[in-house]
DSSP file (Angstrom, degrees, kcal/mol; ACC not computed):
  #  RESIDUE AA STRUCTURE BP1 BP2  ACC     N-H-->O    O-->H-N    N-H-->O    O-->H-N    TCO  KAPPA ALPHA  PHI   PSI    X-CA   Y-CA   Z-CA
    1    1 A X              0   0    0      0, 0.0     2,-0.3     0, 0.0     5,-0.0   0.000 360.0 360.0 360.0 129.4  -44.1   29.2  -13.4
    2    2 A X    >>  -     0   0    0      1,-0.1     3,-2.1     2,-0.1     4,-0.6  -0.659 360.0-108.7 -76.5 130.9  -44.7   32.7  -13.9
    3    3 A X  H >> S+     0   0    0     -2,-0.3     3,-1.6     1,-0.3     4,-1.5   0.558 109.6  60.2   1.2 -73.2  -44.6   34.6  -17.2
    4    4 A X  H 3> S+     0   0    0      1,-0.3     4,-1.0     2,-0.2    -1,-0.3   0.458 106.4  44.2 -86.2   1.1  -41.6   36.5  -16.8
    5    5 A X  H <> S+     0   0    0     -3,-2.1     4,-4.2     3,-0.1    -1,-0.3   0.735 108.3  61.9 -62.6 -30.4  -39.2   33.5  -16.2
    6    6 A X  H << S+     0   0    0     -3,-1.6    -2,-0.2    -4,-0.6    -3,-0.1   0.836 113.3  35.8 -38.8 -52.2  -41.2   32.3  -19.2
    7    7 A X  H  X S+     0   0    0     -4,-1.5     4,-3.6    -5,-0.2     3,-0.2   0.906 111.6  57.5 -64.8 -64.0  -39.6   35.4  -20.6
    8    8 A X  H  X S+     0   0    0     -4,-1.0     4,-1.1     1,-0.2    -2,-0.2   0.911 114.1  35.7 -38.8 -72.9  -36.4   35.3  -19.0
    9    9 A X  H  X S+     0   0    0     -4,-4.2     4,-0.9     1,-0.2    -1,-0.2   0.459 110.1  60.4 -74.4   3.1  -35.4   31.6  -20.4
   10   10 A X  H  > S+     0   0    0     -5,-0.3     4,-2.1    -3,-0.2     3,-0.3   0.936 107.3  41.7 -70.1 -64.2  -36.9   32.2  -23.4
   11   11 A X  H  X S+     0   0    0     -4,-3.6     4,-1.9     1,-0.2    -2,-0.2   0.848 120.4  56.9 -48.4 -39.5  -34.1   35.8  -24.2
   12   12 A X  H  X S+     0   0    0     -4,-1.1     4,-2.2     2,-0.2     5,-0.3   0.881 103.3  46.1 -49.7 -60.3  -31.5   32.8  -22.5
   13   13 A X  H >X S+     0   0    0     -4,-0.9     3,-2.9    -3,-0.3     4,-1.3   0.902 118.1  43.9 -60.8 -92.9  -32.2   30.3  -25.0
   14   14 A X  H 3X S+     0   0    0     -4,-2.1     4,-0.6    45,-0.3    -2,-0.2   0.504 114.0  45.5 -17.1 -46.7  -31.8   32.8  -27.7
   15   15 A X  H 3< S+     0   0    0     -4,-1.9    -1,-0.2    -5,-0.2     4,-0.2   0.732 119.5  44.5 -67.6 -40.6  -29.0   34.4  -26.6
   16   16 A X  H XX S+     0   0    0     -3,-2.9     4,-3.4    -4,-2.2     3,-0.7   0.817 108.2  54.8 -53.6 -53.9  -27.3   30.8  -25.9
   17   17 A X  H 3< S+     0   0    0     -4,-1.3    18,-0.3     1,-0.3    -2,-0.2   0.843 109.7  55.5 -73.7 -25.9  -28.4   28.9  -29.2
   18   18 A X  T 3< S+     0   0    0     -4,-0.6    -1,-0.3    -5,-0.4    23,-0.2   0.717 105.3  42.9 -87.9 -11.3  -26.8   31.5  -30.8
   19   19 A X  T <4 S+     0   0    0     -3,-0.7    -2,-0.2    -4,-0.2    -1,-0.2   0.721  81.4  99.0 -79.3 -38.7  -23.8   31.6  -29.5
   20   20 A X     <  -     0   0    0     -4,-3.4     3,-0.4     1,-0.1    15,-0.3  -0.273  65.3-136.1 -69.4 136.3  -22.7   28.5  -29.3
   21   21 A X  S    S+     0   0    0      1,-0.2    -1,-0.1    13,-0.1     3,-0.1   0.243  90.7  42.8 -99.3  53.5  -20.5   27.4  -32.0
   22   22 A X  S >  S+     0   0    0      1,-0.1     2,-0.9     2,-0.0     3,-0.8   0.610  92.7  87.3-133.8 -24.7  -21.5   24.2  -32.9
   23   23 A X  T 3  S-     0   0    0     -3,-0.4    12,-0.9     1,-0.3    -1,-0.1  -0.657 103.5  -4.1 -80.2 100.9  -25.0   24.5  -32.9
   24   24 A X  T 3  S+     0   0    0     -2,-0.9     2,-0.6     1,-0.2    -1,-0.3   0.829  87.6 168.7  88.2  21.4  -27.3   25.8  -36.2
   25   25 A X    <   -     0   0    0     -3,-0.8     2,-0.4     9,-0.1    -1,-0.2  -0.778  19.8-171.9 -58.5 122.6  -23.6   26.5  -38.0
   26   26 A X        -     0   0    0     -2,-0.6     7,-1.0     7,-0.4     2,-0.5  -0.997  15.1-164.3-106.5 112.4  -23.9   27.2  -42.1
   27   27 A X  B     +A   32   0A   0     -2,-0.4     2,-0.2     5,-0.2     5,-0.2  -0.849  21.3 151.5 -99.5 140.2  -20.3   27.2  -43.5
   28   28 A X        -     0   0    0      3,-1.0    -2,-0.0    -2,-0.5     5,-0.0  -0.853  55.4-108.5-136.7-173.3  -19.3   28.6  -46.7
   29   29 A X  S    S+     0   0    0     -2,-0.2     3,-0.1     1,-0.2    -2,-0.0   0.321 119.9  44.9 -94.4  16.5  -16.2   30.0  -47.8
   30   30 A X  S    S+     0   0    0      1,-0.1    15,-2.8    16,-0.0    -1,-0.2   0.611 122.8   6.1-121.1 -62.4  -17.7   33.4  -48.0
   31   31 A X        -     0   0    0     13,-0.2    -3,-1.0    14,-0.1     2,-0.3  -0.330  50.1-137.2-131.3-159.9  -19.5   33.3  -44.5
   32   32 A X  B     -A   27   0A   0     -5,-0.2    11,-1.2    -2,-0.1     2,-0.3  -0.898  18.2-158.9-154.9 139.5  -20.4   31.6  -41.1
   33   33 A X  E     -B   42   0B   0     -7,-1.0    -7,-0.4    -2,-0.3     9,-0.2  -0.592   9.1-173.4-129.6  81.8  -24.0   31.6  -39.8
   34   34 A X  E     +B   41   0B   0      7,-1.6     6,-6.0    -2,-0.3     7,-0.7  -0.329  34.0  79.6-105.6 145.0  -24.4   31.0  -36.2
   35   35 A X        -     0   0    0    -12,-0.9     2,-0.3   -18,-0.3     4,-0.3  -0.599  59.9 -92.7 143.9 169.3  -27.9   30.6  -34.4
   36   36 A X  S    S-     0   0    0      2,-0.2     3,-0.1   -22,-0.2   -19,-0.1  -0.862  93.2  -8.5-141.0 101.7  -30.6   28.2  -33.7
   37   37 A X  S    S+     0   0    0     -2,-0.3     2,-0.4   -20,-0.1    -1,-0.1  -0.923 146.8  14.9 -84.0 -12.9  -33.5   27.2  -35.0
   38   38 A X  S    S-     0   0    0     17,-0.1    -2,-0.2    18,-0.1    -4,-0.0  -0.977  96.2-100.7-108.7 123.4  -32.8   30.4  -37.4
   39   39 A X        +     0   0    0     -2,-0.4    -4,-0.3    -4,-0.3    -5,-0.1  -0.139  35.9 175.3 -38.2 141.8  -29.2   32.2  -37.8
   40   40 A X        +     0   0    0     -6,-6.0    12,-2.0     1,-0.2     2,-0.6   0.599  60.1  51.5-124.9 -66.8  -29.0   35.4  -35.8
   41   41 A X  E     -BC  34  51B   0     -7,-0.7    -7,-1.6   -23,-0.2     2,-0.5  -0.736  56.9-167.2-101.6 113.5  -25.2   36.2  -36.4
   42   42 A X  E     -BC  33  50B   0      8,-2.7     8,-1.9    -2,-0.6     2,-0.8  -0.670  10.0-170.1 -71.6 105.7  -23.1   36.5  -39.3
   43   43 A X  E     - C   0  49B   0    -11,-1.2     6,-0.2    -2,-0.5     2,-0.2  -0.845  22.5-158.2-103.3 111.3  -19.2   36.7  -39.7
   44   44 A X    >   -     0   0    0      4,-1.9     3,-2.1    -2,-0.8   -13,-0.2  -0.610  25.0-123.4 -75.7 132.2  -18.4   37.6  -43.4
   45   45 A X  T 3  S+     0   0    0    -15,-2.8   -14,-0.1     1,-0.3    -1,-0.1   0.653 108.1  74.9 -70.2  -2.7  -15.0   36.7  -44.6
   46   46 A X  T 3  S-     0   0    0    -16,-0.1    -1,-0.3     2,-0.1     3,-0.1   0.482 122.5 -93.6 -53.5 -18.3  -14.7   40.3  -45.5
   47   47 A X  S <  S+     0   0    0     -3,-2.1     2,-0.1     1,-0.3    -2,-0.1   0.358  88.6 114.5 125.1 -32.8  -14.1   41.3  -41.6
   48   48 A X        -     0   0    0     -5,-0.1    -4,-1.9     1,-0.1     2,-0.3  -0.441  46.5-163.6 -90.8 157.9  -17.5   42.1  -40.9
   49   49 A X  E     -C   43   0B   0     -6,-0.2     2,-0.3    -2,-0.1    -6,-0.2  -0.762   6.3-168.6-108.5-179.0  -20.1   40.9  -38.9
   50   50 A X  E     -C   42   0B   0     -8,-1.9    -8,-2.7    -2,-0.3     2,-0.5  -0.771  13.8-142.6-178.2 147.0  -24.4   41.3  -38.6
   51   51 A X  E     -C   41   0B   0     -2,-0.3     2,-1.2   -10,-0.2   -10,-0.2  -0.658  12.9-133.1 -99.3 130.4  -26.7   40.7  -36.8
   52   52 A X     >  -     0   0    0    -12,-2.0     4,-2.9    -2,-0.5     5,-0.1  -0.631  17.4-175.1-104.2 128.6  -30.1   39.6  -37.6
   53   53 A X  H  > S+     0   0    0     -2,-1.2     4,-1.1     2,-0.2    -1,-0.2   0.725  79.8  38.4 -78.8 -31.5  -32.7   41.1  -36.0
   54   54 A X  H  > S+     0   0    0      2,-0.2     4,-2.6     3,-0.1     5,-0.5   0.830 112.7  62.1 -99.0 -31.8  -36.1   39.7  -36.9
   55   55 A X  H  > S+     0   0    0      1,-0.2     4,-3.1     2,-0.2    -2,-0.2   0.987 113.2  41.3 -34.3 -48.2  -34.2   35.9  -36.9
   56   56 A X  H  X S+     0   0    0     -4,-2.9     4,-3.2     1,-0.2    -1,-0.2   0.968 108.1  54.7 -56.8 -49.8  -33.6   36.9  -33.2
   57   57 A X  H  < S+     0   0    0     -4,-1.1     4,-0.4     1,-0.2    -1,-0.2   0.986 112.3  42.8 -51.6 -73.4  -36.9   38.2  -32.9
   58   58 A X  H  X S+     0   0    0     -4,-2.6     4,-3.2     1,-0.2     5,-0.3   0.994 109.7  60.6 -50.8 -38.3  -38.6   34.5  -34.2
   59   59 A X  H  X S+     0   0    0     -4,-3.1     4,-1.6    -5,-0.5     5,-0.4   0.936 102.9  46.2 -62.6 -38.8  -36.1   32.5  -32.0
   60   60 A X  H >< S+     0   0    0     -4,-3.2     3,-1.6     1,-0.2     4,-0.4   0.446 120.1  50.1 -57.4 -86.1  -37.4   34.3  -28.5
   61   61 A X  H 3> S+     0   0    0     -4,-0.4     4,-2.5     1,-0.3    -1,-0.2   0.293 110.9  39.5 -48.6 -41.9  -40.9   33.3  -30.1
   62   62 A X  H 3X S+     0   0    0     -4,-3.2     4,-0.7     1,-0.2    -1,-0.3   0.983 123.8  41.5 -83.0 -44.3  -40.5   30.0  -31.0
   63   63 A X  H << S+     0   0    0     -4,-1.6     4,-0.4    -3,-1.6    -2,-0.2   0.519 112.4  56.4 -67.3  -6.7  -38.4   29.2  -27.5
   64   64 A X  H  > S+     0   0    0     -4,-0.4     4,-1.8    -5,-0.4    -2,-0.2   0.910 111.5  43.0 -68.1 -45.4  -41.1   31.5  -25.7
   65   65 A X  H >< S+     0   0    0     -4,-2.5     3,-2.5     1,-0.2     4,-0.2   0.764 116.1  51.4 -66.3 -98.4  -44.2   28.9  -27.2
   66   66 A X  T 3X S+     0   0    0     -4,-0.7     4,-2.3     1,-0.3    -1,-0.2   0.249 110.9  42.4  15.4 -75.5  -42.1   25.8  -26.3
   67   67 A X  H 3> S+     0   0    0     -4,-0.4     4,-1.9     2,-0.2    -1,-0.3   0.910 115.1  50.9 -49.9 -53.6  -41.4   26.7  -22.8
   68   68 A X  H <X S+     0   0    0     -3,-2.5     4,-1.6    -4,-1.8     5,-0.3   0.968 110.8  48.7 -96.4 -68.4  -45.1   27.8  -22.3
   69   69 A X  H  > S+     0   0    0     -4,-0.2     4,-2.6     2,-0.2     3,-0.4   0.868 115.8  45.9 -60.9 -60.3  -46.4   24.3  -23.9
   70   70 A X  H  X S+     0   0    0     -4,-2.3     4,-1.2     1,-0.2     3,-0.3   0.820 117.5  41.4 -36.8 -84.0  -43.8   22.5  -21.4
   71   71 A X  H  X S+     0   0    0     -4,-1.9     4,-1.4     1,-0.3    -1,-0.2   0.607 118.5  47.4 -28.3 -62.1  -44.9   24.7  -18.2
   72   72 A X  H  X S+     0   0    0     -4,-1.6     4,-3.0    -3,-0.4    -1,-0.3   0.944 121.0  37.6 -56.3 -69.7  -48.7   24.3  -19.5
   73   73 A X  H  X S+     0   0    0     -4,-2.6     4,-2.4    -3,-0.3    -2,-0.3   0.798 113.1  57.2 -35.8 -49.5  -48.1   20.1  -20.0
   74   74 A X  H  X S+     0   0    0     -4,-1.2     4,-1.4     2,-0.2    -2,-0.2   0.923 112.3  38.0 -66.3 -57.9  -45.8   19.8  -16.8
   75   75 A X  H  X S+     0   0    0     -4,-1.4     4,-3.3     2,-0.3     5,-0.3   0.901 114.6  60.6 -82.0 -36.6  -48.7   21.4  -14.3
   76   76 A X  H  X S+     0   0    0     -4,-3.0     4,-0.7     1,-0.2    -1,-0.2   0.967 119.7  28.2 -37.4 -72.3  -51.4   19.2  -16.7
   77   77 A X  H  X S+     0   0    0     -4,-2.4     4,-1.0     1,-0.2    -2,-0.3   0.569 116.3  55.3 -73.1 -16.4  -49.5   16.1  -15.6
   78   78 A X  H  < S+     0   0    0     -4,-1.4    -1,-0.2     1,-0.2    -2,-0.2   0.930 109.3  47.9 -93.9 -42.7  -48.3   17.2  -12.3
   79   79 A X  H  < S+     0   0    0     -4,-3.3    -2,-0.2     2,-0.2    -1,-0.2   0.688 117.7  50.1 -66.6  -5.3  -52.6   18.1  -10.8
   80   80 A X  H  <        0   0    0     -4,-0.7    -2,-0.2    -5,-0.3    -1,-0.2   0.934 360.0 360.0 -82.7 -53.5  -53.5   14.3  -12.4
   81   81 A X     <        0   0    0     -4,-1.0    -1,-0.2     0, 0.0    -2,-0.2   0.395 360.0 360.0 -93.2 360.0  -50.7   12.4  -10.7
């Protein structure tokens, strides 16, 4: 698999994990904290929202290495067999 799918489903995951609302929630009665393995977006009960920008930033990373270990493992096991 070439890098830049590497890339591609890496920004996908991120973009996904964070959205969904069931995944990586922290309720309080003040805020909501949506993302996965880190929070990327925040809804404040004030009205507002924000977005965190280096959480996002660590999520591609962690779902870039992942992928890349899979991809790397998968072709290991697929040239023995």
């Amino acid at each position: 698999m070439r890098k830049k799918k590497i890339y591609l489903l890496s920004f996908i995951f991120t973009v996904v994990c964070s959205l969904i609302p069931t995944i990586g929630v922290n309720n309080t009665d003040y805020h909501r904290l949506f993302g996965f393995p880190i929070q990327v977006f925040g809804y404040f009960s004030t009205g507002h929202f924000q977005f965190f920008a280096w959480n996002s930033i660590f999520n591609y990373f962690v779902f870039y290495f992942l992928l890349l270990v899979m991809v790397k493992l998968y072709s290991k096991f697929i040239k023995k067999g």
